[in-house]
C-alpha positions as CSV (number, residue, x, y, z in Angstrom):
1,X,5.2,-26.7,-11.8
2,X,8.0,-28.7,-12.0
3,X,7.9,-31.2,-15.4
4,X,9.7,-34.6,-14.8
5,X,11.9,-34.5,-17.7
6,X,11.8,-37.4,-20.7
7,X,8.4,-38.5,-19.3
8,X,5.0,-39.4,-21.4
9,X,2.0,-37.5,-20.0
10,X,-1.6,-39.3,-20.9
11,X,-3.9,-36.8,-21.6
12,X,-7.1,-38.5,-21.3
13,X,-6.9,-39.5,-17.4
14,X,-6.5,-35.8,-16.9
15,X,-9.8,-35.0,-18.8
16,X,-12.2,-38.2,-17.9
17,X,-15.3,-37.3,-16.2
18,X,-14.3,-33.7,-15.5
19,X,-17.5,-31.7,-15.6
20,X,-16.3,-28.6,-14.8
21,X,-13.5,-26.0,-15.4
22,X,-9.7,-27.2,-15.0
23,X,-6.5,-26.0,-16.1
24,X,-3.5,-28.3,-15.4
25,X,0.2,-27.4,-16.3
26,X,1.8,-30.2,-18.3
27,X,5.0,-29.0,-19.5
28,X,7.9,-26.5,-19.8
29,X,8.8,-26.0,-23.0
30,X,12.2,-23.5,-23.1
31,X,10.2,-20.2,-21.7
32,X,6.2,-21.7,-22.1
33,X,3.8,-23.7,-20.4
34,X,1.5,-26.6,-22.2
35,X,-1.5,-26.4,-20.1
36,X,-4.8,-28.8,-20.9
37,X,-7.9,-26.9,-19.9
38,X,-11.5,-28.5,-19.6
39,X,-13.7,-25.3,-20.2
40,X,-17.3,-25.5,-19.3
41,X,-18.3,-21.9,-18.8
42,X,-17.1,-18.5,-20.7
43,X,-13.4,-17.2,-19.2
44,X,-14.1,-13.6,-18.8
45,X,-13.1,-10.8,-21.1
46,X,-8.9,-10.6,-20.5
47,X,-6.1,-10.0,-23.0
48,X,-1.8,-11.1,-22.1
49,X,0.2,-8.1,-22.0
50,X,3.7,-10.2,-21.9
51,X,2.5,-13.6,-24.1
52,X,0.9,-14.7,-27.0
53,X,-1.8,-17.2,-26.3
54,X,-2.2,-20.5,-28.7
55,X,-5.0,-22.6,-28.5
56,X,-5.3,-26.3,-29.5
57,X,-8.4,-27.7,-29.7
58,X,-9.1,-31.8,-28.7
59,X,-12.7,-32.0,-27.7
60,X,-15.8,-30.3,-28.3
61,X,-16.0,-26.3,-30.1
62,X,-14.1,-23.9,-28.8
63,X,-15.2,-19.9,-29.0
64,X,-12.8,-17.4,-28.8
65,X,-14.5,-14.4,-28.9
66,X,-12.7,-11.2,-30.4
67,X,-13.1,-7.3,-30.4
68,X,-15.2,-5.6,-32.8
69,X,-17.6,-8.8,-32.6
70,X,-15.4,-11.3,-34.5
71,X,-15.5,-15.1,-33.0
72,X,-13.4,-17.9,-34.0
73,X,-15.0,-21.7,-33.8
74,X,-12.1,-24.3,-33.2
75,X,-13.1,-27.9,-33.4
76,X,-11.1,-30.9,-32.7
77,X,-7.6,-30.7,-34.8
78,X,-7.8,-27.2,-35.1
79,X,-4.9,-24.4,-33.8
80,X,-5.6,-20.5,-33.4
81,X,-3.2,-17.8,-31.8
82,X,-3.8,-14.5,-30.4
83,X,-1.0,-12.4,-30.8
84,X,-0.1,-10.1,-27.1
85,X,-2.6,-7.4,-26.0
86,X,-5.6,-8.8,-28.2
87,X,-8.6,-9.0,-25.8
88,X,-10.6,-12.3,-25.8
89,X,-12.8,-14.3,-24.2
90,X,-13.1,-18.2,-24.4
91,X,-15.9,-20.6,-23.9
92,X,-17.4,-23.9,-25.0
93,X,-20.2,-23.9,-27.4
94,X,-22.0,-26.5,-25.8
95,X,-21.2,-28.5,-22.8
96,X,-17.6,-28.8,-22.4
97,X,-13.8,-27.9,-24.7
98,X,-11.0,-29.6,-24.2
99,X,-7.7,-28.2,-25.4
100,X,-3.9,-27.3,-24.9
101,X,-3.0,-23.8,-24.4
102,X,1.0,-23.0,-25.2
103,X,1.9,-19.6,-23.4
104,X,4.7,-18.1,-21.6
105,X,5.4,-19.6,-18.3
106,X,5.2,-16.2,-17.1
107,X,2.0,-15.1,-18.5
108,X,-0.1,-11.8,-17.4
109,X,-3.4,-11.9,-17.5
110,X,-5.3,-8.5,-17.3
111,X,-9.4,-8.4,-16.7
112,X,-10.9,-5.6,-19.2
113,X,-14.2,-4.7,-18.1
């Protein structure tokens, strides 16, 4: 990804009449990426060995499932983070999320089972 530096990026182009998953990089911000994901299924079971992960919700619920059975609803205007090495899971409530995700440009992502 390559950002275009002192640009305005319009969201809602990005996110009109997508109907099914999509995670576009917007910007570089020092060492982390602003991506805007459409979620319309679950994002398996994963955790960031290197990165925080913050989540910004802007459409829809957003479930972020966490271990021993704990899930966090995010509505619109709403901001969570999970600190490095916390196992989660994402997904929509109903239909579809939107939201920004702010996370190290060089971001692991490990599968747990």
């Amino acid at each position: 990804m390559t950002p275009t530096p002192l640009t305005v990026i319009d969201l809602q182009p990005e996110t009109h009449g997508v109907s099914q998953y999509k995670n576009i990089p917007l910007s570089l911000v020092n060492d982390h990426v602003v991506r805007l994901s459409v979620m319309t299924e679950p994002f398996y079971w994963h955790f960031h060995p290197n990165s925080d992960e913050t989540f910004l919700v802007l459409e829809g619920t957003l479930c972020l499932d966490l271990p021993a059975g704990r899930t966090v609803e995010l509505t619109p205007g709403q901001l969570f983070s999970i600190p490095a090495n916390v196992p989660h899971c994402t997904r929509p409530k109903k239909g579809r999320t939107v939201n920004l995700t702010f996370e190290r440009a060089d971001i692991q992502t490990v599968k747990t089972a």
